[in-house]
C-alpha positions as CSV (number, residue, x, y, z in Angstrom):
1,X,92.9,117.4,111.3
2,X,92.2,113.7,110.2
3,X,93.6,114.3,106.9
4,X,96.4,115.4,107.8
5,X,97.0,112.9,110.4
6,X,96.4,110.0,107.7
7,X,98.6,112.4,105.2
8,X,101.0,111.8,107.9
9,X,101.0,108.5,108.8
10,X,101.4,107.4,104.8
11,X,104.6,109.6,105.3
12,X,105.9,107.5,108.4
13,X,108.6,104.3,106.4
14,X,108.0,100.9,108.4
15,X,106.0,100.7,111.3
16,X,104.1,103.4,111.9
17,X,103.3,102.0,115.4
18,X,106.7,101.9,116.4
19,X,107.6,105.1,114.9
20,X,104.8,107.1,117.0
21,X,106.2,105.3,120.2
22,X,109.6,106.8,119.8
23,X,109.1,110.1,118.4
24,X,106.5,110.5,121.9
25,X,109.7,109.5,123.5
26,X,111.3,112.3,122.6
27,X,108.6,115.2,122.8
28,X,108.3,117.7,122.9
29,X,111.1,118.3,120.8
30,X,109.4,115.5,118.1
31,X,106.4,117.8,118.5
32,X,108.0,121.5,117.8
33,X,109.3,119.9,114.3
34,X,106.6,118.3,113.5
35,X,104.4,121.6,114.1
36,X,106.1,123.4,111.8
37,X,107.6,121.0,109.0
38,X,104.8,118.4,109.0
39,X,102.2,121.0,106.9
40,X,104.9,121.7,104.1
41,X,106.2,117.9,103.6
42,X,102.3,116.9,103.8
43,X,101.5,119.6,101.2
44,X,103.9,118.7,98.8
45,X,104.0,115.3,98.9
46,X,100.1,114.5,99.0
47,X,97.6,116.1,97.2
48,X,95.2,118.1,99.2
49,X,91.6,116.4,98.2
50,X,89.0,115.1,100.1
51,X,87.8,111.2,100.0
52,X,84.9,112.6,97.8
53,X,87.7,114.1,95.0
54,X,89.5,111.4,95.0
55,X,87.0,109.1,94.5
56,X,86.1,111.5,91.1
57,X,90.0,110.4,89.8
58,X,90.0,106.9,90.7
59,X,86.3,106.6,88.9
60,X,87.4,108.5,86.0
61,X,90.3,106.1,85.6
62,X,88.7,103.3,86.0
63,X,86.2,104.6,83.1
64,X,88.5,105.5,81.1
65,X,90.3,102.0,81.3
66,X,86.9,100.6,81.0
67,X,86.2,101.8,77.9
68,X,89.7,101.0,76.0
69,X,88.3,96.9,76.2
70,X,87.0,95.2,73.1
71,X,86.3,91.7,72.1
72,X,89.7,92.4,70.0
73,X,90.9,93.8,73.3
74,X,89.4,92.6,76.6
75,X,91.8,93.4,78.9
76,X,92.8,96.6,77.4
77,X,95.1,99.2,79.1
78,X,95.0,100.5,82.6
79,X,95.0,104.1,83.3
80,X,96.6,104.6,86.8
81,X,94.6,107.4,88.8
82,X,96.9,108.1,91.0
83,X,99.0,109.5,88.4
84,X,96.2,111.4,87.2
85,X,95.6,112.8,90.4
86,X,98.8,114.0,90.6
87,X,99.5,115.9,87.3
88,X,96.3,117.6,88.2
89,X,97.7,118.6,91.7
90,X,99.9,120.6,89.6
91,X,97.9,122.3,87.5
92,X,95.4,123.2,90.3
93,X,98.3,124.1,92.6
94,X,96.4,122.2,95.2
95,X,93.0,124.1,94.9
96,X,90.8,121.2,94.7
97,X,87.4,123.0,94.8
98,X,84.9,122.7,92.0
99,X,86.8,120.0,90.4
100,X,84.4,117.4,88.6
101,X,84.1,114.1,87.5
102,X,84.7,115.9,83.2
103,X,87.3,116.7,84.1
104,X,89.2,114.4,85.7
105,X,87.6,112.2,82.5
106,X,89.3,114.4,80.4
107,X,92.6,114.4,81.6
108,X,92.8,110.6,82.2
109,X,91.9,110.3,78.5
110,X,95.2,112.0,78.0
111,X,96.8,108.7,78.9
112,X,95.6,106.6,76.3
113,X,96.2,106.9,72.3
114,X,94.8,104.8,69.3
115,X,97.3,102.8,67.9
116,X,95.5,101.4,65.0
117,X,92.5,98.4,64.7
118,X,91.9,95.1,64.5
119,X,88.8,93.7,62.9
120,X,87.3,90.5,64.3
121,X,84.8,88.0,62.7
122,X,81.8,86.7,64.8
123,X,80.3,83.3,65.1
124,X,77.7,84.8,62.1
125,X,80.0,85.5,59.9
126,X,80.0,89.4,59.9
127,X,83.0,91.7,60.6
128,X,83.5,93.9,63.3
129,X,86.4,96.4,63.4
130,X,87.1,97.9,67.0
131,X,90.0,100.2,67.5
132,X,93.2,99.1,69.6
133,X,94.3,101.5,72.5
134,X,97.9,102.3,73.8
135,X,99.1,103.7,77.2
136,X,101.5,106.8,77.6
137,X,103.5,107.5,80.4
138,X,102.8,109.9,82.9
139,X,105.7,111.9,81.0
140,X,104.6,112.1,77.9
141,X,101.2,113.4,79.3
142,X,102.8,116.2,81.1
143,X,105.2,117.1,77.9
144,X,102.1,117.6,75.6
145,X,100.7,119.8,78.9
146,X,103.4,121.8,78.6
147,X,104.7,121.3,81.9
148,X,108.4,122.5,83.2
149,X,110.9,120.5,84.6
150,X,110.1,121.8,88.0
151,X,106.6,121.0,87.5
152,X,107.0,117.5,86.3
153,X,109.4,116.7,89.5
154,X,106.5,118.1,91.5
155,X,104.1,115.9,90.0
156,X,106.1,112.7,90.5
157,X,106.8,113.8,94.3
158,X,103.1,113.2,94.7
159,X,103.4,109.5,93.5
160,X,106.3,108.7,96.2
161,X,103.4,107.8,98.5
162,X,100.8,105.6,98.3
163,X,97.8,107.6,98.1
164,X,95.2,104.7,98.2
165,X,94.6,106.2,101.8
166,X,92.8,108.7,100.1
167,X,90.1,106.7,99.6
168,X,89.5,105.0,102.6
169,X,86.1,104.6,104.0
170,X,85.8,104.1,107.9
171,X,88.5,102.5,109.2
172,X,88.5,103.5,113.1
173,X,91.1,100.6,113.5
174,X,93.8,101.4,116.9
175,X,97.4,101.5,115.4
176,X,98.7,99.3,118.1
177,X,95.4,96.7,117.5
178,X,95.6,93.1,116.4
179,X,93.2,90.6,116.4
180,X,91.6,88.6,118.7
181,X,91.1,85.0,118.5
182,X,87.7,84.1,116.9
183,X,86.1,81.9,114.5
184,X,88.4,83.5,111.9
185,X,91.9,83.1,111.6
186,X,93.1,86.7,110.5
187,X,94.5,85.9,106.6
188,X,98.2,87.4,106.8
189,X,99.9,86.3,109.6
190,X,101.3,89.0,111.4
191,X,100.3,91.9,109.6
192,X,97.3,93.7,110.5
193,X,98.0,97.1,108.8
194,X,94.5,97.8,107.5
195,X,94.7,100.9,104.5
196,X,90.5,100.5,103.9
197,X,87.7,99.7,106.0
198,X,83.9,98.4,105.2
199,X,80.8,100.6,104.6
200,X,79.7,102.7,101.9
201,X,80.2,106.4,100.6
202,X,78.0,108.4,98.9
203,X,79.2,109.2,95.1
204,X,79.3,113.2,94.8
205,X,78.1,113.1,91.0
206,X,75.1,110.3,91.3
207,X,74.4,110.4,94.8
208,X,74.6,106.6,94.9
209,X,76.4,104.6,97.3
210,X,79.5,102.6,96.5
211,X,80.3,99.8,98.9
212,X,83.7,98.5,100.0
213,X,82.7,95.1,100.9
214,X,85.6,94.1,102.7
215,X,88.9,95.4,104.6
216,X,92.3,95.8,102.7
217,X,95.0,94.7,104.3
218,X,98.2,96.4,103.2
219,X,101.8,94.5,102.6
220,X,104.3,93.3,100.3
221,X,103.7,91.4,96.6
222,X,104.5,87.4,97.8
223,X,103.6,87.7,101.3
224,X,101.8,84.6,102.4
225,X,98.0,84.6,102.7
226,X,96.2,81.8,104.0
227,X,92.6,80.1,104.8
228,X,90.6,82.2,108.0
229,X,89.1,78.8,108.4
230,X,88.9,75.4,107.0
231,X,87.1,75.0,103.8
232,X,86.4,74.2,100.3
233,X,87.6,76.2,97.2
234,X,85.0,77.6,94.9
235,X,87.1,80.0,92.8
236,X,90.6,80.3,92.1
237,X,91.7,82.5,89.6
238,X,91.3,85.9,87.5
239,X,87.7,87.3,87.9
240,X,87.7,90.8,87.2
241,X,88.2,93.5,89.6
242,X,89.2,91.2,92.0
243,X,92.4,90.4,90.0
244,X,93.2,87.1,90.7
245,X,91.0,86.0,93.6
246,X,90.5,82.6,96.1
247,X,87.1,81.9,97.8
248,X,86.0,79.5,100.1
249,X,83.0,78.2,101.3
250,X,83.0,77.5,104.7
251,X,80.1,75.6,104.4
252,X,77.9,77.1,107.0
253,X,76.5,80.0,104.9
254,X,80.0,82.2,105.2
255,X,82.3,81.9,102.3
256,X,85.5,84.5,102.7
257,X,87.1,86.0,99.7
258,X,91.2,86.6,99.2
259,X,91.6,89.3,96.6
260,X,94.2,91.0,94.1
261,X,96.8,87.5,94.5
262,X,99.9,87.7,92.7
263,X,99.3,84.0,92.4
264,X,96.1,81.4,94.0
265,X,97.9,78.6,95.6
266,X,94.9,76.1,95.6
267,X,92.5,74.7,93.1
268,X,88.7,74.3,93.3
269,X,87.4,71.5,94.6
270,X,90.1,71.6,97.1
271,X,89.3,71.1,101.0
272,X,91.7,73.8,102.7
273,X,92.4,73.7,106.7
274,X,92.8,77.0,108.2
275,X,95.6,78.5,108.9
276,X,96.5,76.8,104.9
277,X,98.2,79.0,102.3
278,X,96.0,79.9,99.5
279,X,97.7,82.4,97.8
280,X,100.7,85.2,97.6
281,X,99.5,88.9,98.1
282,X,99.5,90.8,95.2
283,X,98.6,93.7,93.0
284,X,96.0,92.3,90.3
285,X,92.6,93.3,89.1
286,X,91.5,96.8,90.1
287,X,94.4,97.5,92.4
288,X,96.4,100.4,93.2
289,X,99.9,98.1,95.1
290,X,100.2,95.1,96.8
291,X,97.4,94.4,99.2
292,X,94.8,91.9,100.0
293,X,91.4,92.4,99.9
294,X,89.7,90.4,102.6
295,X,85.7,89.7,102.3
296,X,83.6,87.7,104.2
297,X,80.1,87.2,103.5
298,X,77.4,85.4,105.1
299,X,74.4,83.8,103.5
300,X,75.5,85.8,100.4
301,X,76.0,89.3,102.3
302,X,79.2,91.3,102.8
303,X,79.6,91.8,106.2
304,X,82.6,93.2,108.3
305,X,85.3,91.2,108.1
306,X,86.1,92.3,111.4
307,X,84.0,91.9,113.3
308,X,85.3,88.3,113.8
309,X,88.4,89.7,115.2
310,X,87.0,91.8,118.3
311,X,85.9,95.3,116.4
């Protein structure tokens, strides 16, 4: 029941808040169609796997990308998971049970090709060759699988919604909620459409936990994002995962991070008032579409970001 009420709120264009409201207006009529068209749009335009599977496509992905990076390469190429989730939606015809981290490996290796190498000389003198790696479109990977016409539309049907909901972790957030007033200022004005919460999963493969140390907050590539508080800026630019990524120390043991930017808007050094643009959302780093990835930590430790806002 909660996945397909999250299948079905990724469904909903706009505000999904305001979208609820009217079709309660006009129950039970609303309700009838929803009852019986709501389980065939959700099956065939999200894939039926639990946070746990989709975690096993997203870390295969990121693997995969992971391991096309060479000192005569370092960003590499990016394998999107999503896509890879969704070809394999195909194939399975939905039955998700047994799948495994191999194979979702496997197939996301289907998305990158060698296209030649490059040979690099190190501060010593000696030569190191390391091979270059290409990306193939999602097209090309489902030609050399053999897949119909029909099945190829199928599999891009999938990829019409954003299926980073898949992998949320704990969001319990009220559609109609917005912050409250606190020692934070919340970092998007106005939009408080939170896609993934804080906390930690345990990984189905190592048993480990993986921790989300912040909240993503969904929106549009250029929207403004700006200081929670006044500051001073430690880091602005790329660092890894984090794509292109602000922080700021607050000065009192709390820094807060602004992740995935399409662009940083400030420079270290820089003493930022709150409320203060410090960057543009974006899609950088390890990022699946425009969003921001907001982090606070106190004293060094992730905490939840909102719990300054009244949750």
């Amino acid at each position: 029941m909660a996945f397909a009420l999250r299948a079905i709120l990724a469904l909903l264009p706009g505000d999904k808040a305001l979208f609820i409201f009217l079709a309660c207006l006009l129950a039970p009529v609303f309700l009838l169609c929803l009852f019986f068209s709501a389980p065939v749009v959700i099956h065939e335009r999200v894939p039926m796997v639990t946070t746990e599977q989709a975690w096993l496509y997203y870390d295969a992905a990121k693997d995969v990308s992971e391991s096309t990076k060479s000192p005569a390469d370092e960003d590499g190429v990016t394998v999107d998971w999503q896509k890879v989730l969704a070809i394999d939606a195909v194939r399975l015809k939905q039955n998700f049970n047994g799948v495994t981290i191999s194979r979702a490996r496997n197939l996301a290796k289907k998305f990158i090709y060698e296209d030649g190498t490059k040979t690099i000389t190190d501060a010593n003198g000696d030569e190191h060759t390391y091979t270059i790696y290409r990306l193939k479109t999602m097209t090309a990977v489902m030609e050399e699988l053999g897949f119909s016409d029909e099945q190829m539309d199928r599999a891009r049907k999938y990829l019409t919604v954003d299926l980073t909901f898949l992998l949320n972790v704990g969001i319990d957030v009220p559609a109609d909620w917005v912050p409250q007033a606190g020692p934070l200022d919340w970092p998007v004005p106005g939009d408080y459409t939170i896609t993934s919460g804080f906390g930690t999963r345990v990984d189905p493969i190592t048993g480990a936990s993986r921790s989300h140390d912040g909240v993503d907050i969904a929106g549009d590539t250029g929207m403004q994002v700006v200081a929670a508080r006044k500051g001073v800026v430690i880091n602005s630019g790329w660092s890894g995962g984090y794509g292109n990524l602000v922080i700021l120390d607050h000065g009192d043991g709390i820094e807060t991070y602004y992740a995935h930017l399409s662009t940083c808007s400030v420079s270290v050094g820089q003493v930022v008032e709150k409320g203060c643009e410090v960057g543009k959302m974006g899609s950088t780093g390890r990022s699946t579409g425009p969003h921001l990835h907001f982090q606070v930590n106190v004293n060094g430790t992730p905490v939840n970001p909102l719990s300054f806002f009244g949750l």
